[in-house]
Phi, psi and omega in degrees: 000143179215125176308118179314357183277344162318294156328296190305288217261035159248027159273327193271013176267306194273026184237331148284349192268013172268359184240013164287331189295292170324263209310333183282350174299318183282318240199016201304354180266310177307328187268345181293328228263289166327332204260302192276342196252321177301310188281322148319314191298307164320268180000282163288315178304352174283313175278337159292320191257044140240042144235184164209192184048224195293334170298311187294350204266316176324295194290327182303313165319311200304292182337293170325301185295341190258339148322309177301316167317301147337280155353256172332338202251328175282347192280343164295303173334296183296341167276349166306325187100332142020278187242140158256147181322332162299319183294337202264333201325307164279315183296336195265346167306312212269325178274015173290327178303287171328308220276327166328306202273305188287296167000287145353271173328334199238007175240180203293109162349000000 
């Protein structure tokens, strides 16, 4: 079985990667952060969900955090001048989504 926030968050890995060339032109330590923080976000809800109990609840934080993470690094960018707010406008929908569902997820039934 696989969660559908899964799905969201390699739309928001392929939602970034027409905006990678830019930031890494302006940024490359800030677009590696994005990069390495997006892909953490897949990552761990992929490892929660074939874990279970307090493992599984571990990785679903971790997943959030690195949504926020994500999160935080595009509002740098865009204050940097990096990105306009039109680049991000879906991505911040979508981990706003994500981050909504691990919420969900992590707290007690």
């Amino acid at each position: 079985m696989s969660l559908r926030i899964q799905n969201t968050a390699l739309e928001v890995i392929s939602l970034l990667r027409p905006l990678m060339p830019r930031l890494r032109r302006f940024d490359s330590s800030l677009a590696n952060q994005i990069a390495r923080s997006a892909s953490s976000i897949a990552l761990n809800i992929g490892e929660g969900e074939h874990s279970s109990g307090g493992t599984r609840r571990q990785r679903y934080l971790s997943a959030a955090g690195s949504a926020n993470e994500t999160c935080s690094a595009l509002k740098v960018a865009l204050t940097w001048g990096y990105l306009q707010r039109r680049d991000c406008e879906v991505l911040f929908q979508r981990l706003d989504h994500i981050l909504a569902v691990l919420w969900k997820l992590t707290r007690p039934a």
